[in-house]
VEXKEGU-250230 format. One record per residue (C-alpha): x, y, z. Coordinates in Angstrom, 1 decimal, m for minus. Example, Ala and Ser with C-alpha at 12.3 -4.5 7.8 and 13.67 -1.06 7.14 Angstrom:
<nodes>
<node><east>12.3</east><north>m4.5</north><up>7.8</up></node>
<node><east>13.7</east><north>m1.1</north><up>7.1</up></node>
</nodes>
This chain:
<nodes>
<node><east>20.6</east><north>m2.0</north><up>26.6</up></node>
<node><east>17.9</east><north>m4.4</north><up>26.3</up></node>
<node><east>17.9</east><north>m6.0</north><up>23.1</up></node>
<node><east>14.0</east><north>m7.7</north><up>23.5</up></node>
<node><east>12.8</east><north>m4.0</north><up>23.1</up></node>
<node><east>9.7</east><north>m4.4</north><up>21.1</up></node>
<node><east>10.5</east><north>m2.5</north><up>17.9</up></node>
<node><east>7.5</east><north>m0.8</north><up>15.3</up></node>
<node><east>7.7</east><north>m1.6</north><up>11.8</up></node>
<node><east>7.3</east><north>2.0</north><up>10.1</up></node>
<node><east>8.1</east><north>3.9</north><up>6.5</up></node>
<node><east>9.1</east><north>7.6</north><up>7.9</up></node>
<node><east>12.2</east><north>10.1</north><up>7.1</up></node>
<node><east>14.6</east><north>11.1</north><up>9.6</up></node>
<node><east>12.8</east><north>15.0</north><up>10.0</up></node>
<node><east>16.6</east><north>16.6</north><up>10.0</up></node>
<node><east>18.4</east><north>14.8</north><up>7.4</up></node>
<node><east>15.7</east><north>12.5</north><up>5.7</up></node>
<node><east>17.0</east><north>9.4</north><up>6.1</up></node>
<node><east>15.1</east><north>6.6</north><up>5.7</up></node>
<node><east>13.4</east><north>4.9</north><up>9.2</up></node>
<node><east>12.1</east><north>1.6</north><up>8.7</up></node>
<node><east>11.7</east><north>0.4</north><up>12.7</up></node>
<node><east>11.5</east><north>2.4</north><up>16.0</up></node>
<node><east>11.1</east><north>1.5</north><up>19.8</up></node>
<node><east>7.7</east><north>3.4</north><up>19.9</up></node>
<node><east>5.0</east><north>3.7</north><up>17.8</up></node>
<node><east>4.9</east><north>7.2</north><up>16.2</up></node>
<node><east>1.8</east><north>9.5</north><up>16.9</up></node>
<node><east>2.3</east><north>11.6</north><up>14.2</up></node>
<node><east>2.3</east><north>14.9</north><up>15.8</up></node>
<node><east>6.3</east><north>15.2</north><up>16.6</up></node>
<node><east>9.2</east><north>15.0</north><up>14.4</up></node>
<node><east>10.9</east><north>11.8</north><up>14.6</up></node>
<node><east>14.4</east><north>11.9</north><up>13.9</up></node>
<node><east>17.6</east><north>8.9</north><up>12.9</up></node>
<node><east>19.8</east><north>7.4</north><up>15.5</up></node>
<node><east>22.4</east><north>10.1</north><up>14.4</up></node>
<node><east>20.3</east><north>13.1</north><up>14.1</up></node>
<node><east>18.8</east><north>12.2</north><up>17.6</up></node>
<node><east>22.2</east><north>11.8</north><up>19.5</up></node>
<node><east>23.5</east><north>15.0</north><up>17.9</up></node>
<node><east>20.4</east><north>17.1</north><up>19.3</up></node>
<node><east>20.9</east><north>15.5</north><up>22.6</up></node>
<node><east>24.6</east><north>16.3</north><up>22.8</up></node>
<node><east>23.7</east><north>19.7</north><up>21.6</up></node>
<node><east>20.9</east><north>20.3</north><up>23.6</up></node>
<node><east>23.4</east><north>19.1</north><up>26.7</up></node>
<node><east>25.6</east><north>21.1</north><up>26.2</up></node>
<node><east>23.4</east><north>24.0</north><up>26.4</up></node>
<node><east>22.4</east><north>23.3</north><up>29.8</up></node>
<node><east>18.9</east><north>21.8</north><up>28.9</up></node>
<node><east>20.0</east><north>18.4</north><up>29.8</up></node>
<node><east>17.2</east><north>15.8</north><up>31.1</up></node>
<node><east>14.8</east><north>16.6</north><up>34.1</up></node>
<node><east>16.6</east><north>14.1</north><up>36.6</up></node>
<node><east>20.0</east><north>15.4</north><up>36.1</up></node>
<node><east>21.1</east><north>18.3</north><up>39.1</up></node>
<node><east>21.4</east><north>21.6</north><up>37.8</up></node>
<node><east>23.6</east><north>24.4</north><up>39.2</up></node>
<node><east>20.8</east><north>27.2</north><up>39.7</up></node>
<node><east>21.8</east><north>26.5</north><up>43.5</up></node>
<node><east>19.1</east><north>26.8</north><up>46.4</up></node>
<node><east>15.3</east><north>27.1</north><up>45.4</up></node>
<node><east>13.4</east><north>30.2</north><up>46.8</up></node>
<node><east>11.3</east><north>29.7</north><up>49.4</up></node>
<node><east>8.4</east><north>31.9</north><up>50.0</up></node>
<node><east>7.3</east><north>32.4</north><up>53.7</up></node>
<node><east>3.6</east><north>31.6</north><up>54.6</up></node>
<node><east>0.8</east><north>30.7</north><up>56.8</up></node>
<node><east>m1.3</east><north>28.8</north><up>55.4</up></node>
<node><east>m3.2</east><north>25.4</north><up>56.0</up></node>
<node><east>m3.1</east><north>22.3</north><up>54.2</up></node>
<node><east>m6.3</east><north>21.6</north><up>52.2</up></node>
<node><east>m6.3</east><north>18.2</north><up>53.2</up></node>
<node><east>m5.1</east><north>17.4</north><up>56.6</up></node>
<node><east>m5.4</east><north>20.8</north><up>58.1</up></node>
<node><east>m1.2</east><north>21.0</north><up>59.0</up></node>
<node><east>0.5</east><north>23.9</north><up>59.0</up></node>
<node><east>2.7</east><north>25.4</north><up>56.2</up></node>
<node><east>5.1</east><north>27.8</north><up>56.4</up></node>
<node><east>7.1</east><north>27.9</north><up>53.4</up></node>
<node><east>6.6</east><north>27.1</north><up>49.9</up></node>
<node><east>8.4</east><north>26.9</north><up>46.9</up></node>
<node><east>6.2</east><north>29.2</north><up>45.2</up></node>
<node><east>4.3</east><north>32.3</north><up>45.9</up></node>
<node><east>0.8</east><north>31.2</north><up>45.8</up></node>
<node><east>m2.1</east><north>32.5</north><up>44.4</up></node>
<node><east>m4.8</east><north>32.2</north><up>46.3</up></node>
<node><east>m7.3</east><north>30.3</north><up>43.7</up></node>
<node><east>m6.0</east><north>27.0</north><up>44.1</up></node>
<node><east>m5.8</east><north>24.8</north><up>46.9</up></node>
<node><east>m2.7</east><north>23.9</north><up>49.6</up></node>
<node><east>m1.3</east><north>20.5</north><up>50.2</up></node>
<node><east>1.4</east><north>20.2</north><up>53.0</up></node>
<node><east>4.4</east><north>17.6</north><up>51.7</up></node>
<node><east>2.9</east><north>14.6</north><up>53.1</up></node>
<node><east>m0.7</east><north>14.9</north><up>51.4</up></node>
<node><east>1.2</east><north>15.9</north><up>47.8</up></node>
<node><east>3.3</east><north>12.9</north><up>48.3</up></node>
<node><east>0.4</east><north>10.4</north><up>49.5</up></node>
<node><east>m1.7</east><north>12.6</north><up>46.0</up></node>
<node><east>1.2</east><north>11.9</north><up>43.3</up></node>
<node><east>0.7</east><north>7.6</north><up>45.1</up></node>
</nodes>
C-alpha cells in the first residue's frame, strides 16, 4: 500500500459504531456515511460474501444474453447483429468499435 497517500484532516464518527475519525484518504462530501477502518472491512467481507463483491471481479451468472438484430451503427453505418440488450428504439446504435473509440 502506498504510504505517501495524501490523507484529510477531519472531526467525523464512524456512521456504524461512532468511533471517532480524525484523518481519511478522501475528502468527505457529506452526503454518504463514512465509516472506521473496522466497520468498513466488515461491510466489505459481508457484502462479499453475499455475492455483491466489486464490479471488476467475474461473477458466475454464466453467458450474457444476446439479442438478435439488424440494425446500423449510428456512427459508422456497420452492421450489428447482436446486442447485449434488447433495444429500444429511442436511442441511438454504436457498433463495438465506435463505443470503444466513444468511452476514449
Amino acid at each position: 500500500m502506498d504510504n505517501d497517500r495524501q490523507m484529510f484532516d477531519v472531526d467525523l464518527n464512524c456512521a456504524e459504531c461512532n468511533t471517532a475519525i480524525t484523518q481519511l484518504p478522501f475528502e468527505p462530501s457529506g452526503d454518504k456515511p463514512v465509516y472506521c477502518t473496522n466497520c468498513l472491512r466488515a461491510r466489505r467481507q459481508q457484502r462479499d460474501s453475499r455475492g455483491g463483491g466489486n464490479r471488476f471481479q467475474s461473477n458466475n451468472r454464466g453467458p450474457r444474453q444476446m439479442f438478435e438484430v439488424n440494425e446500423k451503427c449510428a456512427e459508422c453505418g456497420a452492421a450489428i447483429t447482436q446486442l447485449p440488450f434488447q433495444p429500444s428504439g429511442d436511442k441511438p446504435l454504436y457498433c463495438f468499435d465506435c463505443v470503444k473509440a466513444r468511452r476514449g
